[in-house]
MARFIMI-437728 format. One line per field, with one value per atom (N, C-alpha, C, O): residue number from 0; residue in one letter; atom name; x, y, z. Coordinates in Angstrom, 2 decimals, padded with zeros to 5 digits, always signed. Layout:
BEGIN
num	(NUM  ...);
residu	(A  ...);
atome	(CA  ...);
px	(X  ...);
py	(Y  ...);
pz	(Z  ...);
END
This chain:
BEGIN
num	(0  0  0  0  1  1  1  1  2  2  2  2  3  3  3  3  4  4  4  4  5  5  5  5  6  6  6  6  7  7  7  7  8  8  8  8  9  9  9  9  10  10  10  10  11  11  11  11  12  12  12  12  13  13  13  13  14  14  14  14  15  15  15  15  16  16  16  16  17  17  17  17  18  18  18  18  19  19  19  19  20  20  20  20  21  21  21  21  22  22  22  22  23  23  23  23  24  24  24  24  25  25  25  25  26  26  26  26  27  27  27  27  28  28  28  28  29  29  29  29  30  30  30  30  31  31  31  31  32  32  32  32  33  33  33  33  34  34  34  34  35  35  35  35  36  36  36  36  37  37  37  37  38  38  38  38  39  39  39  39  40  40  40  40  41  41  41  41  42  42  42  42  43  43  43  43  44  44  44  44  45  45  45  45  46  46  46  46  47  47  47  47  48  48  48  48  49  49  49  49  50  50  50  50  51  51  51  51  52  52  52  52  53  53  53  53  54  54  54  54  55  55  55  55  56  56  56  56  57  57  57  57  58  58  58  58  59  59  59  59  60  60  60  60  61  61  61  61  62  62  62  62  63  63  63  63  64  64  64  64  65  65  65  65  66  66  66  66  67  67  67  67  68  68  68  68  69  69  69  69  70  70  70  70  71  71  71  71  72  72  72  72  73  73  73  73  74  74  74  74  75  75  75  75  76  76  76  76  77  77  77  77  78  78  78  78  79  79  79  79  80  80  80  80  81  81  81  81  82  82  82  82  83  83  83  83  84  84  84  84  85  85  85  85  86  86  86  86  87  87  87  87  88  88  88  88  89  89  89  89  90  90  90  90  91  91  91  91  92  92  92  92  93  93  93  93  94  94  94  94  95  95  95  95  96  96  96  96  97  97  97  97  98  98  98  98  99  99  99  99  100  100  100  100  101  101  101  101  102  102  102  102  103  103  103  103  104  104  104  104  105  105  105  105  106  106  106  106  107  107  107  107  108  108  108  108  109  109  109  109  110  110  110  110  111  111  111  111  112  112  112  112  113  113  113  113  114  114  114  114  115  115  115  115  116  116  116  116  117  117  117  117  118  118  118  118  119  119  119  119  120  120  120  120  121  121  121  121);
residu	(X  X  X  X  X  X  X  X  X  X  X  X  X  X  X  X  X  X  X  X  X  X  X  X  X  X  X  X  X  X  X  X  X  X  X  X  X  X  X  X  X  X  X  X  X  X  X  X  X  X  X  X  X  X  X  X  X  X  X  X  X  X  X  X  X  X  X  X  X  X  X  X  X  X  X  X  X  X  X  X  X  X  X  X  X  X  X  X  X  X  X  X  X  X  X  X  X  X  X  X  X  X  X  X  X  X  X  X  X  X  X  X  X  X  X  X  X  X  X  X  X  X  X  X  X  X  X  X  X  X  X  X  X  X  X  X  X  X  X  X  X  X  X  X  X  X  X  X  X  X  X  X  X  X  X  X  X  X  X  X  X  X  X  X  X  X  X  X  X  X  X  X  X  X  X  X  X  X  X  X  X  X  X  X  X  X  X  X  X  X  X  X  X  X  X  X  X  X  X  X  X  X  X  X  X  X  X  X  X  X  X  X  X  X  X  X  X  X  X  X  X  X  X  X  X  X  X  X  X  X  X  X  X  X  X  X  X  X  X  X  X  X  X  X  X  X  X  X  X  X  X  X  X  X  X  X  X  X  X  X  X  X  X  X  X  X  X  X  X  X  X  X  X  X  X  X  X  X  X  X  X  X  X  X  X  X  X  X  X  X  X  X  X  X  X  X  X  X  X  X  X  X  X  X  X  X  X  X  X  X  X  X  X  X  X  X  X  X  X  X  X  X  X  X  X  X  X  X  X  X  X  X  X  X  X  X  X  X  X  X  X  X  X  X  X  X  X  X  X  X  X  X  X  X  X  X  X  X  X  X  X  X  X  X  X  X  X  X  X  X  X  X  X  X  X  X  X  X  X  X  X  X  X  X  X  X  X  X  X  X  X  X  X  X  X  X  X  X  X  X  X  X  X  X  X  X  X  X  X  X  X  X  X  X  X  X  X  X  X  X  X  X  X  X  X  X  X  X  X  X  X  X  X  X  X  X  X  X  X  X  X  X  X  X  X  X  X  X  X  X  X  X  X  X  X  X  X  X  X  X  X  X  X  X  X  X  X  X  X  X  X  X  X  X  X  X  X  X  X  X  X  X  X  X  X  X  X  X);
atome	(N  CA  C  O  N  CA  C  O  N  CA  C  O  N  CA  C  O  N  CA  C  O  N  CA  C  O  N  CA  C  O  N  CA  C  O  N  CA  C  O  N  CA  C  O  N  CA  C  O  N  CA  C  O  N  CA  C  O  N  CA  C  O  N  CA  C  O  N  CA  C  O  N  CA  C  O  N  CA  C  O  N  CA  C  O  N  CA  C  O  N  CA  C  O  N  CA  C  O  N  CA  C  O  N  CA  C  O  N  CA  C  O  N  CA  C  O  N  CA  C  O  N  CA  C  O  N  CA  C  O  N  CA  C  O  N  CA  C  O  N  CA  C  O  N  CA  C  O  N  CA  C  O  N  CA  C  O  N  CA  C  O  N  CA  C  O  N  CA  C  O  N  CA  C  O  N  CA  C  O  N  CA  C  O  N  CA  C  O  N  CA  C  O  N  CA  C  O  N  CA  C  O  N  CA  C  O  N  CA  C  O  N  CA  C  O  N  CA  C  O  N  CA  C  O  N  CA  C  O  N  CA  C  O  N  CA  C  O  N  CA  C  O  N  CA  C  O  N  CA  C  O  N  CA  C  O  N  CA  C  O  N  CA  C  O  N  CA  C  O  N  CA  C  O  N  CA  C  O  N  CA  C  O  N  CA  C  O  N  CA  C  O  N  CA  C  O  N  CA  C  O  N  CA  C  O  N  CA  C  O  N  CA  C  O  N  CA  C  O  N  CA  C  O  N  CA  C  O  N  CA  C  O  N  CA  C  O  N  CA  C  O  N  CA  C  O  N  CA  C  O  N  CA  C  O  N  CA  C  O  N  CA  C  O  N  CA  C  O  N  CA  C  O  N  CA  C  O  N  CA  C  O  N  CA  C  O  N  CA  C  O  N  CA  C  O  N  CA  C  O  N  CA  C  O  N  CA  C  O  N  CA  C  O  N  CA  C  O  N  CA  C  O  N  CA  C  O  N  CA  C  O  N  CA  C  O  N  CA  C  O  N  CA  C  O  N  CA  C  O  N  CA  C  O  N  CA  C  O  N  CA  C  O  N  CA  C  O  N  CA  C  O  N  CA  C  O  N  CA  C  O  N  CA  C  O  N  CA  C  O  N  CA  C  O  N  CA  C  O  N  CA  C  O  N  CA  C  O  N  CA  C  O  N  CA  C  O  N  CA  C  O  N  CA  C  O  N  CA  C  O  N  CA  C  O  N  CA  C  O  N  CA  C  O  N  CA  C  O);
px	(+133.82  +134.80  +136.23  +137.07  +136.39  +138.03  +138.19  +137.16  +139.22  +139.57  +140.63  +141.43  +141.00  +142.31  +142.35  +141.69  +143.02  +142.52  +144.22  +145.27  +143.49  +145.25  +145.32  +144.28  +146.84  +146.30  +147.90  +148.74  +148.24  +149.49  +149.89  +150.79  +148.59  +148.62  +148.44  +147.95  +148.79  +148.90  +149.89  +150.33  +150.05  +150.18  +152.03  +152.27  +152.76  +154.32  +154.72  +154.22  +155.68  +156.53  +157.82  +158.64  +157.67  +158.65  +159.95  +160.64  +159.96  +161.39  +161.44  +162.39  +160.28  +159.62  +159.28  +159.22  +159.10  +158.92  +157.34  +156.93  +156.58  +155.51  +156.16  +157.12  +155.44  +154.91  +153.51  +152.88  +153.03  +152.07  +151.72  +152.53  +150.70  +150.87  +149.21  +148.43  +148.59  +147.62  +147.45  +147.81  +146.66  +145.88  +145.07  +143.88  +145.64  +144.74  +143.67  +144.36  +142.32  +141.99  +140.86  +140.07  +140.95  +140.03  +140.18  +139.44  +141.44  +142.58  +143.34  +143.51  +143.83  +145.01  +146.26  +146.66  +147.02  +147.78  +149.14  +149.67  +149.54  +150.58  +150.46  +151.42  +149.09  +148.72  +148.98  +149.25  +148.77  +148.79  +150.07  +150.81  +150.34  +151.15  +150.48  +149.30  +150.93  +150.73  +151.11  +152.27  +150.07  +151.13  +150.00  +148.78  +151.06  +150.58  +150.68  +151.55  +149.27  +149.22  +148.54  +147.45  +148.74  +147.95  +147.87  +148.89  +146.49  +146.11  +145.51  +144.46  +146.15  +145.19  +144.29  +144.09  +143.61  +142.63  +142.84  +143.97  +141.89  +141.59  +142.86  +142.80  +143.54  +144.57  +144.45  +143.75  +145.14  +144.78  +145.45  +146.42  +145.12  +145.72  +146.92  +146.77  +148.02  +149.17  +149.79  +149.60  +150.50  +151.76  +152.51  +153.03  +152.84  +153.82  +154.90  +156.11  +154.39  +155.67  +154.56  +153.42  +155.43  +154.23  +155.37  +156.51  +155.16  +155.94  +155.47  +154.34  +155.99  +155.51  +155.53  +156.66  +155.35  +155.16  +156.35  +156.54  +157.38  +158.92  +159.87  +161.09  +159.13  +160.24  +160.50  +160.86  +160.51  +160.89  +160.11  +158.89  +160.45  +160.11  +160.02  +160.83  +158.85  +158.82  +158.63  +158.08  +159.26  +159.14  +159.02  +159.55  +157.74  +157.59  +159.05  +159.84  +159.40  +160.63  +160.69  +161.82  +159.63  +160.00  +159.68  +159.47  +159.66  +160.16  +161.01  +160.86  +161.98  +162.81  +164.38  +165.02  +164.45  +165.84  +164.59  +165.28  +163.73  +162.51  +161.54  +161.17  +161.29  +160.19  +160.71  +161.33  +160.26  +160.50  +159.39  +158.85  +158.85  +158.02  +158.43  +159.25  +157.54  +157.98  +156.70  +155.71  +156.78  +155.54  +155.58  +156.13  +154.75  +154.81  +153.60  +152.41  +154.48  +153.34  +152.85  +151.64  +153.47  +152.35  +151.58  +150.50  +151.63  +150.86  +149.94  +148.95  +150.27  +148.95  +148.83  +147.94  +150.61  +150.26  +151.52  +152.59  +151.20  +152.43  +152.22  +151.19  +153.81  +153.86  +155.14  +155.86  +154.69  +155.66  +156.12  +155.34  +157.22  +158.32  +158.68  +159.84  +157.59  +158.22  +159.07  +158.49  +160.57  +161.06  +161.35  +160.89  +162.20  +162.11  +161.05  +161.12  +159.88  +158.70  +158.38  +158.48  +157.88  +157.73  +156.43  +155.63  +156.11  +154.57  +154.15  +153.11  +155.15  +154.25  +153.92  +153.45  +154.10  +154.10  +151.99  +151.28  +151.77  +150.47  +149.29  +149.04  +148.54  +147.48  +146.85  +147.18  +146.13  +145.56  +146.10  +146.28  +146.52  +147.10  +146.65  +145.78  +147.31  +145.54  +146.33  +146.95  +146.39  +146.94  +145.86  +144.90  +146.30  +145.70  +145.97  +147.19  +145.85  +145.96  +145.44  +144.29  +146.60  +146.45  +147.43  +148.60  +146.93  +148.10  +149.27  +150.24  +149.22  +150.64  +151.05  +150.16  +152.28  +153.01  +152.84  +153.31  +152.33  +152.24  +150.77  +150.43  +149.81  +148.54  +148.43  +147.77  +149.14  +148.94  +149.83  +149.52  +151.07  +151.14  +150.91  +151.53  +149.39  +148.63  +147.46  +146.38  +147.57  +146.53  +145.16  +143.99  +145.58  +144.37  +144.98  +145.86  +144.18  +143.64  +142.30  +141.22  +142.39  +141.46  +140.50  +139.31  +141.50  +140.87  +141.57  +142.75  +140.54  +141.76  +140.97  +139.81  +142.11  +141.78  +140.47  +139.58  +140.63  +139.36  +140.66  +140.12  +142.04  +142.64  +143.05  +142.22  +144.36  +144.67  +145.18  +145.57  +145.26  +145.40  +146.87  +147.29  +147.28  +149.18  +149.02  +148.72  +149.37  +149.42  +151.00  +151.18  +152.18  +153.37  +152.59  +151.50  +153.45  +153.55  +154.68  +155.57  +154.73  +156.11  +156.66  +157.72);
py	(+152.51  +153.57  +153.01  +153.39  +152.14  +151.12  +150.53  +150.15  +150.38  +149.87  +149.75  +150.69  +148.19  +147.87  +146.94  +145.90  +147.26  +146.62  +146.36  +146.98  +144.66  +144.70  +144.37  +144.06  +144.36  +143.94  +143.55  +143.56  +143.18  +142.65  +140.95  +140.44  +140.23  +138.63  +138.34  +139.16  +137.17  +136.50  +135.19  +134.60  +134.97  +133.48  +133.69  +134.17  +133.32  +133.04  +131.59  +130.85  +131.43  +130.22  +129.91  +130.73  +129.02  +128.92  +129.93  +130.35  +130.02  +131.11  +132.67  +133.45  +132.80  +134.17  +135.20  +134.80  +136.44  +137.53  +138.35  +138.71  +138.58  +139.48  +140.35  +140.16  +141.10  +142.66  +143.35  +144.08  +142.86  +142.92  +144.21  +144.40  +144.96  +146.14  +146.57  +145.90  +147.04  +147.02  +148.76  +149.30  +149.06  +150.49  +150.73  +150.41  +151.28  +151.48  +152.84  +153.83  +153.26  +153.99  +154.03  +153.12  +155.29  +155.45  +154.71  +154.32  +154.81  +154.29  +155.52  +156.41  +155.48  +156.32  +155.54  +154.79  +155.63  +154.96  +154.73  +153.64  +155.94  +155.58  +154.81  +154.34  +154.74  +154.27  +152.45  +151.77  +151.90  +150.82  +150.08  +150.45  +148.76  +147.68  +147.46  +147.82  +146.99  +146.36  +144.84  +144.56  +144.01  +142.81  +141.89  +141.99  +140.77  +139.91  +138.88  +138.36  +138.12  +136.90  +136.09  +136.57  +134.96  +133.54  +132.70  +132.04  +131.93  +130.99  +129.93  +130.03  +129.12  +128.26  +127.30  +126.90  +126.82  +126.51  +124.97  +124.57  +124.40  +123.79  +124.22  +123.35  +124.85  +125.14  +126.34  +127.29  +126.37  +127.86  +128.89  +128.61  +130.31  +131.29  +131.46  +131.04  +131.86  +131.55  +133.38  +134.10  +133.74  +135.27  +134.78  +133.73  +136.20  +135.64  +137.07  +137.07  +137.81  +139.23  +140.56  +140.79  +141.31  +142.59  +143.64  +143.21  +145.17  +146.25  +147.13  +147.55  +147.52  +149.33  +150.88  +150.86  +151.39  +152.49  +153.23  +153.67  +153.23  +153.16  +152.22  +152.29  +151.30  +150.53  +149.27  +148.51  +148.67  +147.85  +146.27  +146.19  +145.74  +144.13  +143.31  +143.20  +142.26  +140.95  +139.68  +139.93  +138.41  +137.94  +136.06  +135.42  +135.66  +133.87  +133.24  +133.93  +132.10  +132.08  +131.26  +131.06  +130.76  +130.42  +130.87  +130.23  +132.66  +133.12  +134.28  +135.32  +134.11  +135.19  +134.71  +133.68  +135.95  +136.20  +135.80  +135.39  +135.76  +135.96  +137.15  +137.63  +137.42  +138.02  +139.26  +139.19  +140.35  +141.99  +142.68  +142.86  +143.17  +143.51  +145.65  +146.05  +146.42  +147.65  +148.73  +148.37  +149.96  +150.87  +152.36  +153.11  +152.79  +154.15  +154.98  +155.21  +155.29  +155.98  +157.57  +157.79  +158.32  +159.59  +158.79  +159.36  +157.73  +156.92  +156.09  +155.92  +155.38  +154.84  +153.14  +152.30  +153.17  +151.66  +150.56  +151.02  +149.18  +148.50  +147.51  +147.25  +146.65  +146.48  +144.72  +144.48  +143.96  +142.48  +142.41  +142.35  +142.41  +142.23  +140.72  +140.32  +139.87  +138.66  +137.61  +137.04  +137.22  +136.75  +135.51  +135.12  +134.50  +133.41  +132.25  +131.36  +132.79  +132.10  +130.49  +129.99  +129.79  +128.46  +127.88  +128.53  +126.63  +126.03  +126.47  +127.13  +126.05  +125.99  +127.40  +127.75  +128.24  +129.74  +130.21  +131.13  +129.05  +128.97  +129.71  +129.13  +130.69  +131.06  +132.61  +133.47  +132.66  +134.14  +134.55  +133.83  +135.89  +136.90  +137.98  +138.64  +138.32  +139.60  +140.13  +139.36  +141.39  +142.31  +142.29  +141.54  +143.14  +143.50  +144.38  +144.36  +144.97  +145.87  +145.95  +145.83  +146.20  +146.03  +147.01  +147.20  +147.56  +148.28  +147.72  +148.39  +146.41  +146.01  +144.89  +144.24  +144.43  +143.42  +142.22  +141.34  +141.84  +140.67  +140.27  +139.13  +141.26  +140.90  +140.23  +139.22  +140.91  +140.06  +138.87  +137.96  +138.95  +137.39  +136.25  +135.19  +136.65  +135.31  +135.83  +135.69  +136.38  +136.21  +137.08  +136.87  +138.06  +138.41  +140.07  +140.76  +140.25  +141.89  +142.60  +142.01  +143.59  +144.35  +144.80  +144.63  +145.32  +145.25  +143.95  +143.61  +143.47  +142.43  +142.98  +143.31  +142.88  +142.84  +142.18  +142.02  +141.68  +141.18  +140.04  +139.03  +140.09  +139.15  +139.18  +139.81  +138.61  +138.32  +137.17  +136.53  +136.73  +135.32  +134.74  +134.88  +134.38  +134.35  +132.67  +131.86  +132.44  +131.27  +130.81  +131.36  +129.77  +129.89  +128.36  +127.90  +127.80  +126.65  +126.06  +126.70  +125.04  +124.22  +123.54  +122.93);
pz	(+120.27  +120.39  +120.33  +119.51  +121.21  +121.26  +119.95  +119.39  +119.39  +118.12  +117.87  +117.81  +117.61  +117.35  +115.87  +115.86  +114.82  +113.72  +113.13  +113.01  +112.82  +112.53  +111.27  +110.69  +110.41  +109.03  +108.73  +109.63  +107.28  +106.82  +106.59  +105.92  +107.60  +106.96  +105.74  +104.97  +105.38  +104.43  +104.55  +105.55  +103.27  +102.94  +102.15  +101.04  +102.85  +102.33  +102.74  +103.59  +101.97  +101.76  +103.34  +103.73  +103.72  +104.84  +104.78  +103.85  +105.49  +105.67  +104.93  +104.88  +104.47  +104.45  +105.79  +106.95  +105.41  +106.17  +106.15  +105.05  +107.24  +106.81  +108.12  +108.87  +108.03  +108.65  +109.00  +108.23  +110.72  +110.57  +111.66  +112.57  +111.57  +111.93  +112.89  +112.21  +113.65  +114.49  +115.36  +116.41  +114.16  +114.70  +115.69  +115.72  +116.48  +117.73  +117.93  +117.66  +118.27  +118.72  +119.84  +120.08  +120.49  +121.18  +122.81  +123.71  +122.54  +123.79  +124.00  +123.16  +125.35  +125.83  +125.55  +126.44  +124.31  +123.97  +124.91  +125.16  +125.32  +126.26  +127.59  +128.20  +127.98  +129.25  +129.24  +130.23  +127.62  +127.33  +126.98  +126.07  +127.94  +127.08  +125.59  +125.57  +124.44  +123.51  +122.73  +122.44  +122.46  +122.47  +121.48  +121.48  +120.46  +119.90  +120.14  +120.83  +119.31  +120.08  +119.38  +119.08  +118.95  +117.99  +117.88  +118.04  +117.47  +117.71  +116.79  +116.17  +116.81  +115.57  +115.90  +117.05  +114.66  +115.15  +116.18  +116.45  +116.57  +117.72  +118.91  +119.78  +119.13  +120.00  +120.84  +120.46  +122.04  +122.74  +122.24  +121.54  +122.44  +122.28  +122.91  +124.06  +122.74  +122.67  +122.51  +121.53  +123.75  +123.48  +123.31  +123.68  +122.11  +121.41  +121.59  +121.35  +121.90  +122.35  +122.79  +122.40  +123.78  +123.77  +123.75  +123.59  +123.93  +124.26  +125.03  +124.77  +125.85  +126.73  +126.24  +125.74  +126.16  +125.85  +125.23  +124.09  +126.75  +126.26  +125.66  +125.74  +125.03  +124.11  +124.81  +123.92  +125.86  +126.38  +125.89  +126.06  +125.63  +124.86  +125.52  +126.44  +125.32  +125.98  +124.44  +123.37  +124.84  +123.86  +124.50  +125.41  +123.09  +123.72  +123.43  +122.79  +123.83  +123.54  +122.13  +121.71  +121.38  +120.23  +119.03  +118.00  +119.34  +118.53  +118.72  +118.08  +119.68  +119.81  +118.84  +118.60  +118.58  +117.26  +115.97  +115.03  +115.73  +114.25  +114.25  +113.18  +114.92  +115.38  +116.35  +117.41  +115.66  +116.77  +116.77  +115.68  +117.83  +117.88  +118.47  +119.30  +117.65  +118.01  +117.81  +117.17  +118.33  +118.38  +118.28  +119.09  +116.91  +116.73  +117.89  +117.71  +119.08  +119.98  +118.93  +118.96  +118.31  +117.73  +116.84  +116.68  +116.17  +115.54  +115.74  +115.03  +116.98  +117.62  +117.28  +117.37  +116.73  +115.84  +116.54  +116.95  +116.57  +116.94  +116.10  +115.47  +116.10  +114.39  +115.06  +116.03  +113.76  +114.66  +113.38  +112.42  +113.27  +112.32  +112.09  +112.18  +111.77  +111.42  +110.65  +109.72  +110.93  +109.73  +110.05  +111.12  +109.19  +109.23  +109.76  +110.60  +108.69  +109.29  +108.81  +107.69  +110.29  +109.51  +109.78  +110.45  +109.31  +109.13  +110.23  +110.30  +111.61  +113.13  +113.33  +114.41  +112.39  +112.76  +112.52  +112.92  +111.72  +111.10  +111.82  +112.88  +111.63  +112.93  +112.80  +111.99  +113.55  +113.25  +114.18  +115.15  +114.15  +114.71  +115.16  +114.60  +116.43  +116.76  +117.78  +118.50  +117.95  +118.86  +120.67  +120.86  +121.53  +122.15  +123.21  +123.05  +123.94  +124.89  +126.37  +126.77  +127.09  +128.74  +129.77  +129.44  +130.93  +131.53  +132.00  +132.36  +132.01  +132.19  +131.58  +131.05  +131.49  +130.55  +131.10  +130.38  +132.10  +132.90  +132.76  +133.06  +132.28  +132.35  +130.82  +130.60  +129.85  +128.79  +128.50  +127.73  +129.24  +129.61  +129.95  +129.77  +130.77  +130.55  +130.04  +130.62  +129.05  +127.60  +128.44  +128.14  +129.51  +129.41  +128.98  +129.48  +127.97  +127.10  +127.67  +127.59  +128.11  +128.16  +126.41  +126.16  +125.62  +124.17  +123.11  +123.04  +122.45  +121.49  +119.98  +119.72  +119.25  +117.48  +117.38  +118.22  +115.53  +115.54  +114.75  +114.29  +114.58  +113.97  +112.64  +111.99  +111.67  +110.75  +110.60  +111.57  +109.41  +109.04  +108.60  +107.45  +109.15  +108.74  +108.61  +109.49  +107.05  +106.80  +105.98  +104.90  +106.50  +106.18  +105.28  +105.61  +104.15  +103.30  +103.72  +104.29  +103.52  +103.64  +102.56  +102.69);
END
């Protein structure tokens, strides 16, 4: 029934931009923080920004001023605006959802994606 599906990875050149975006259903959307988060391989999962319902932002600090993160609540979707992307940016990417902003600060989600693949070149 829960479903969070994210999509918009891919493969750009350093200092490129994606836009990656994560449909939610079968959630009470307003009830939920929303937040991304990635990990590559052999390494831990790693937040990287979440938002509240009303707009309010949290962000890792190495990628704040690149990276915005924002959310269409009649839509159901939250979306990470990534620019100036570089190698270390490398990793799958995967949304997830929790009632508060502190719970997905330490990486725990009640629902998580299933992930996208954001690969930068150098």
């Amino acid at each position: 029934q829960v479903q969070l599906v994210e999509s918009g990875g891919g493969l750009v050149q350093a200092g490129g931009s994606l836009r990656l975006s994560c449909a939610a259903s079968g959630i009470t959307f307003s009830n939920n923080v929303m937040g991304w988060f990635r990990q590559a391989p052999g390494k831990e999962r790693e937040f990287v920004a979440a938002v509240t319902w009303s707009g309010n932002t949290y962000y890792t600090e190495s990628v704040k001023g690149r990276f915005t993160i924002s959310r269409d609540n009649a839509k159901k979707t939250v979306f990470l605006q990534m620019n100036g992307l570089e190698p270390e940016d490398t990793a799958v990417y995967y949304c997830a959802a929790n009632l508060r902003t502190s719970q997905l600060q330490r990486n725990e989600g009640r629902y998580w994606g299933q992930g996208t693949q954001v690969t930068v070149s150098s």
